[in-house]
C-alpha positions in Angstrom: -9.8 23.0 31.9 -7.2 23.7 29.7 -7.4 26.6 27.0 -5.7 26.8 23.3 -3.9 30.2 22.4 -5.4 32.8 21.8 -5.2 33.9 17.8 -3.9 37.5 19.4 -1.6 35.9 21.8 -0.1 33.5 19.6 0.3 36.3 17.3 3.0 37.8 19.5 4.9 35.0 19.2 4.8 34.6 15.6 6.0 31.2 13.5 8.3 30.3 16.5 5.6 29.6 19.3 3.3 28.6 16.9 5.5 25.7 14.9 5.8 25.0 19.0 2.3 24.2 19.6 1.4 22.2 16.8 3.9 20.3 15.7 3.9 17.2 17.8 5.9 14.1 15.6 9.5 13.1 14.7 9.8 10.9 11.8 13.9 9.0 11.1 14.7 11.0 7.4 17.0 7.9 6.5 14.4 5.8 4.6 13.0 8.6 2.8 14.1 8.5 -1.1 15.5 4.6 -0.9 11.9 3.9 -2.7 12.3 4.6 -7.0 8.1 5.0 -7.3 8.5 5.1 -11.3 10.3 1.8 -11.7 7.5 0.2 -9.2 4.6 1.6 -11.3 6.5 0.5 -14.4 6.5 -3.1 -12.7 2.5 -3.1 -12.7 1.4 -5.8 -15.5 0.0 -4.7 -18.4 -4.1 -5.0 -19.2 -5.6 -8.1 -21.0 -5.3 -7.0 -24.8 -8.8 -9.5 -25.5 -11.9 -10.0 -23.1 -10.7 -13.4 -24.2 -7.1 -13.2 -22.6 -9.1 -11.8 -19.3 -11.2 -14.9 -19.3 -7.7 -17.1 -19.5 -6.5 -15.0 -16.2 -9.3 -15.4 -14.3 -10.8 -18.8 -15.1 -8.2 -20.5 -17.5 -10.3 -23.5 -19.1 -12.7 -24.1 -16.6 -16.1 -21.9 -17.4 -18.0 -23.3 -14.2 -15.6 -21.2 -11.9 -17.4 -18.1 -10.4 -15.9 -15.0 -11.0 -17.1 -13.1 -7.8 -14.8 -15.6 -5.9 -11.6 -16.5 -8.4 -8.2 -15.9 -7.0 -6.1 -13.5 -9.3 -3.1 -13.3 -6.6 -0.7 -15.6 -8.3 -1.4 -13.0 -11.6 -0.2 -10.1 -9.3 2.0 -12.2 -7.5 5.2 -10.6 -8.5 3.8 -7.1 -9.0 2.0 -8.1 -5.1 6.2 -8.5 -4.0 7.5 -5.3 -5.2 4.6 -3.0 -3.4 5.7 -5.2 -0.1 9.2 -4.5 -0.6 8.6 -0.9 -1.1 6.6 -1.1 1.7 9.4 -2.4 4.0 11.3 0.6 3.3 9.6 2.6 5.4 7.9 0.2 7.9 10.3 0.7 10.9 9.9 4.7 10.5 5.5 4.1 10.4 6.0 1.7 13.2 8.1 3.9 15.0 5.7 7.1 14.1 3.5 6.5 17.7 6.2 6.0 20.0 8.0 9.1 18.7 4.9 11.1 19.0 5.3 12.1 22.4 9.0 12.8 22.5 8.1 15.4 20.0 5.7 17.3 21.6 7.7 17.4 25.3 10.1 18.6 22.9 8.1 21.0 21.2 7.0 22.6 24.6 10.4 22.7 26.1 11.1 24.9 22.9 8.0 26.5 23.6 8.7 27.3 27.8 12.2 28.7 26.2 10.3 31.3 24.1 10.8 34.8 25.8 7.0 35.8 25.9 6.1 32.3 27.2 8.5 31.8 29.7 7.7 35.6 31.3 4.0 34.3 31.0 5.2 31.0 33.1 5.4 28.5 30.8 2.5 26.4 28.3 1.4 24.5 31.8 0.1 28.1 33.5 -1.2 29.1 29.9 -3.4 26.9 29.1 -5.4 27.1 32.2 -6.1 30.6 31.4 -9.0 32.0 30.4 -8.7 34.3 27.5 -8.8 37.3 29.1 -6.2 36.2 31.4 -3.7 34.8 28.4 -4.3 38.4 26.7 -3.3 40.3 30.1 -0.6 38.0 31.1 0.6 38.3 27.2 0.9 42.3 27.7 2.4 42.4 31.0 5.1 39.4 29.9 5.4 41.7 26.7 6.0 44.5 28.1 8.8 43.0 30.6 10.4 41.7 26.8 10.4 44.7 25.8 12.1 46.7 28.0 15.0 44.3 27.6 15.2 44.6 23.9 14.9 48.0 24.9 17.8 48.6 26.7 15.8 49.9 29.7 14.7 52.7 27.6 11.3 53.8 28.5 10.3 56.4 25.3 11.3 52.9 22.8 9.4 50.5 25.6 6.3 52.6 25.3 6.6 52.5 21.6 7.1 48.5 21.1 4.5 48.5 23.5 1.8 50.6 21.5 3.1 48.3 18.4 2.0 45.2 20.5 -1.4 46.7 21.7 -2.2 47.7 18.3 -1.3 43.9 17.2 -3.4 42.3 20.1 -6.1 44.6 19.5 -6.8 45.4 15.8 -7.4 42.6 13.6 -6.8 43.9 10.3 -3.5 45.7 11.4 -2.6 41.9 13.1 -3.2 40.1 9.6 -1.0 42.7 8.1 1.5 42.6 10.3 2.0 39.3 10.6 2.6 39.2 6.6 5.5 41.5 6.9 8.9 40.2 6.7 11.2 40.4 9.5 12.6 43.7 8.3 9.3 45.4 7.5 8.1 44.4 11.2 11.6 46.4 12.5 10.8 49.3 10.1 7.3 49.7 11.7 8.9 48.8 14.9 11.5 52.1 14.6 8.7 54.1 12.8 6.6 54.1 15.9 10.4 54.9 18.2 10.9 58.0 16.1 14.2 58.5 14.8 15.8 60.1 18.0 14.8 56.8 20.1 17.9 54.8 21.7 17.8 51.2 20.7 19.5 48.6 22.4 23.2 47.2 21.2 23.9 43.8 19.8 26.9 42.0 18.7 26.9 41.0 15.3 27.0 37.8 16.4 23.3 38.2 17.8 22.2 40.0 14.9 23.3 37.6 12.4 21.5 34.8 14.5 18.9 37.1 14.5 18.4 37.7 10.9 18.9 33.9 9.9 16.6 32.7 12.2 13.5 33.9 10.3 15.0 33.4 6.7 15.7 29.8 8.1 11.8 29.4 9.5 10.3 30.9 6.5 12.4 28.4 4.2 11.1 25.3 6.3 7.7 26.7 6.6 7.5 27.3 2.7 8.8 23.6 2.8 5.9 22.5 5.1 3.6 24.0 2.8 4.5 22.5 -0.3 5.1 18.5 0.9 1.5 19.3 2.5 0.0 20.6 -0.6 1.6 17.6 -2.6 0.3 15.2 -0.1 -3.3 16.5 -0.5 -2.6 16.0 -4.5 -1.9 12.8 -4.0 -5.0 11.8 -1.7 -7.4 13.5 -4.0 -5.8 12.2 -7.4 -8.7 9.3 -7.1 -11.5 11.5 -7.5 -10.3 12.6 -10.6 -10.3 8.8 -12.3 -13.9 7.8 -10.8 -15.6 9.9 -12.3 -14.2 8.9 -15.8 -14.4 5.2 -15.0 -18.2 5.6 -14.6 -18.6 7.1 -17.6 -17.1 4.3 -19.9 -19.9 2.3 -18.4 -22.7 4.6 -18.4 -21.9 5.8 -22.1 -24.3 5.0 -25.0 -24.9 1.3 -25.7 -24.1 0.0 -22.2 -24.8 -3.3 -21.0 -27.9 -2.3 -19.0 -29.1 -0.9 -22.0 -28.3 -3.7 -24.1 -30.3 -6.4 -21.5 -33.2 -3.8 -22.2 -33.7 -4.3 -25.5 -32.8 -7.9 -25.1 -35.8 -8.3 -22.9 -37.9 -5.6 -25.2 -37.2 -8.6 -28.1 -38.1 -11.3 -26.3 -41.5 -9.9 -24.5 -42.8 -9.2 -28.6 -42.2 -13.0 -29.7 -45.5 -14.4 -29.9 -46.9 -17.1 -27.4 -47.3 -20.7 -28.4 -47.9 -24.3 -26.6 -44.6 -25.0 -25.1 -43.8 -29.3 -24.9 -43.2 -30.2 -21.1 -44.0 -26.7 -20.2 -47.4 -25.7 -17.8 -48.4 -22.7 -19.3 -47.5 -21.3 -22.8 -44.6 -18.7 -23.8 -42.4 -17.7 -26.1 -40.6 -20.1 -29.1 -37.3 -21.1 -26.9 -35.5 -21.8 -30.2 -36.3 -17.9 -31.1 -35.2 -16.7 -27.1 -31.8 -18.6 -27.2 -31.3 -17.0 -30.2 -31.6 -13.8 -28.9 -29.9 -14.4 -26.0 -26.9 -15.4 -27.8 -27.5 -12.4 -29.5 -26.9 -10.7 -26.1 -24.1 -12.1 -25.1 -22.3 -11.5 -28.6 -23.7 -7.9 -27.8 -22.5 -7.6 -24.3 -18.7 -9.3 -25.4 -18.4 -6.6 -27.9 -19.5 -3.6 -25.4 -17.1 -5.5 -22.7 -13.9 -5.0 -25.2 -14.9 -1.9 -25.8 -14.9 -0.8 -22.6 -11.4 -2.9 -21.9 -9.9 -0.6 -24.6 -11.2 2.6 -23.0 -9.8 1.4 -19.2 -6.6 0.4 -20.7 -6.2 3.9 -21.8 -7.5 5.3 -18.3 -4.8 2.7 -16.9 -2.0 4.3 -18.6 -3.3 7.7 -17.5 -3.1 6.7 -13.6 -0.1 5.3 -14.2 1.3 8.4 -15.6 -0.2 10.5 -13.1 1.0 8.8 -10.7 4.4 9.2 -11.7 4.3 12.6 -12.1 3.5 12.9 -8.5 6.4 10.5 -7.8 8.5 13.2 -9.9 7.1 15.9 -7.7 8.0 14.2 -4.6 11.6 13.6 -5.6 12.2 17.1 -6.5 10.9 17.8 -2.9 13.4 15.8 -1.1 16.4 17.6 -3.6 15.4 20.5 -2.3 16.2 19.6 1.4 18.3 22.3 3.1 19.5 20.2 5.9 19.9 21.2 10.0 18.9 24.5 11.2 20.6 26.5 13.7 17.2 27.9 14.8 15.0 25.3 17.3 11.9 26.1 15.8 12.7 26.4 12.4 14.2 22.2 13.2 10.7 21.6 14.2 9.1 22.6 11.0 11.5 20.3 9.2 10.8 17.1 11.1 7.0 17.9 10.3 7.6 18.3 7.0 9.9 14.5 7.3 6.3 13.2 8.5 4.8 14.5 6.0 7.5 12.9 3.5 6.7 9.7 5.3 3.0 10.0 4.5 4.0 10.7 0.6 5.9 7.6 0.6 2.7 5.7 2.2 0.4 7.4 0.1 2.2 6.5 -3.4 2.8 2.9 -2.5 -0.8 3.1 -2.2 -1.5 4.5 -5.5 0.5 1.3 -6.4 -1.7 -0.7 -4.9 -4.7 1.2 -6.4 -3.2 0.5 -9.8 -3.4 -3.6 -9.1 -6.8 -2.9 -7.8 -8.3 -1.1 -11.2 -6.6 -3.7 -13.2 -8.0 -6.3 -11.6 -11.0 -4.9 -11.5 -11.2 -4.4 -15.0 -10.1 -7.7 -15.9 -12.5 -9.5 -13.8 -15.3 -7.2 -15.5 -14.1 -7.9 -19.2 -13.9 -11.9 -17.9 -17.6 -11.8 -16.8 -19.0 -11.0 -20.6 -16.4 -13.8 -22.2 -17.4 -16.2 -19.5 -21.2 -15.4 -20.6 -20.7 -15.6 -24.0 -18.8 -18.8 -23.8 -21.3 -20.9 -21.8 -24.5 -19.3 -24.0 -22.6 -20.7 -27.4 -21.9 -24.2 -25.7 -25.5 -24.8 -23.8 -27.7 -26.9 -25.7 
């Protein structure tokens, strides 16, 4: 069976093996950016200003047309276009999403086998069918072998790293905090535990410039990561902000359920008399189509209401949607381009994926704008419709 990392292992290894692991996609970063998401919500068409103009969308002259099953494309036709366009953008870099999947992740454990700790441990393959007592003790002893090459084959700072790394694999707390130091705080605690008399290994400053960079360049890409991720989650939860106020334009004071109520309240106090051509007595009909109209004037003038109040909430998607459009695009200014480190390169093509799923997601928001509208529309068109056909019937 094959095992995960350890948390204490993979702490060893730090953001390198780690990015390694998990990172398993490679998305093309030439489509990202082409798309200008304010200009394409701008495009969406504006709401009916009348429940009167919604019935003239929906069912033009013709009152008899159900409104559960009118066609509104050719109203969103052009608006329909633009999301499509937008949409073939990106389409070759989503298509192209599966097949690059596993590319990526032989990559990513090539870069992992090339890891210093990993390859002394025999490579992901052996690892994961360790148990995780076995991972710990190979970790050590592959560790320990690391060390005295950084070392320069000098025992007194070997033993040192080494009490570093058993402290790390076997203390919790002192792991979380010392996997929050910076590079340089890790070396200070590093030379702390050496003394100040212990030997340490030469490098050329070649090796120690690559040395520093590579962490500044991992923590930049990884600070990177984390933000297109946190925007992405924005833009997935931005709905469940708007439901909630939706459903209370139609559950507010005076609604159409509440409106039927004392519609029906009316009619059930009108007194009983001999109907013509009717079986059994009830109510004057004169006096019920009356209030029935009465309804229906009620429920058009609760319908435009609630147009007015969506129109509003309309504008409000629309702006919040381009404020995460706004987002995004500072996002990709920031880009820092190719890193010299392999790992840190790896963080930055996740982060492209996770572009690629911003650019998904607010082409979807577009799409959730055309759906509210018409939505709306269609509800505003039901309480014309009604009204019209209870003023006309005999």
């Amino acid at each position: 069976m094959k095992r995960a990392l350890t948390k204490p292992v993979v702490a060893l290894f730090g953001f390198t093996a780690l990015a390694m692991f998990v990172l398993a996609e490679q998305q093309p970063q030439d489509v990202l950016g082409k798309i200008n998401f304010s200009v394409l919500y701008d495009a969406a068409p504006a709401m009916p200003a009348s429940t009167a103009e919604a019935g003239k969308r929906a069912y033009g002259t013709d009152l008899n047309v159900s409104l559960s099953t009118a066609d509104f494309s050719p109203f969103y036709e052009l608006f329909s276009k633009r999301v499509a366009a937008a949409r073939d953008v990106i389409k070759g870099a989503v298509d192209a999403r599966p097949a690059n999947q596993e590319a990526m992740a032989q990559r990513a454990k090539t870069e992992a086998d090339n890891n210093a700790i990993i390859s002394r441990m025999g490579g992901t393959e052996k690892i994961s069918q360790m148990s995780e007592q076995e991972q710990q003790a190979a970790a050590m002893q592959a560790m320990g072998s690391y060390q005295q090459s950084m070392a320069g084959g000098h025992q007194e700072t070997s033993n040192a790293m080494q009490a570093v790394m058993q402290r790390v694999m076997n203390d919790p707390e002192y792991r979380e905090r010392f996997e929050k130091m910076t590079p340089e705080q890790q070396e200070a605690e590093m030379r702390k535990a050496m003394g100040p008399s212990a030997p340490v290994a030469q490098h050329t400053a070649a090796e120690q410039q690559r040395a520093m960079k590579a962490p500044n360049e991992m923590a930049a890409n990884v600070a990177r990561q984390n933000d297109i991720a946190a925007l992405l989650m924005r833009m997935v939860q931005i709905e469940d902000e708007f439901t909630p106020k939706d459903k209370a334009i139609t559950a507010a004071p005076g609604s159409h359920e509440q409106i039927a109520g004392a519609t029906q309240a009316k009619i059930a106090k009108l007194p009983i008399i001999p109907t013509a051509g009717e079986a059994d007595p009830g109510p004057d009909p004169a006096k019920v189509k009356a209030l029935q109209r009465e309804q229906a004037t009620l429920d058009r003038a609760r319908a435009a209401a609630e147009l007015q109040q969506r129109t509003a909430l309309y504008a409000e998607r629309r702006a919040k949607y381009k404020e995460l459009a706004a987002s995004y695009a500072a996002w990709l200014k920031q880009s820092s381009g190719p890193s010299s480190n392999a790992s840190a390169n790896l963080v930055s093509d996740a982060s492209s994926d996770t572009a690629l799923r911003c650019e998904e997601r607010l082409i979807n928001l577009a799409e959730s704008l055309r759906k509210y509208h018409e939505d709306a529309t269609r509800d505003a068109a039901y309480y014309e419709q009604a009204f019209q056909k209870k003023m006309t019937e005999l």
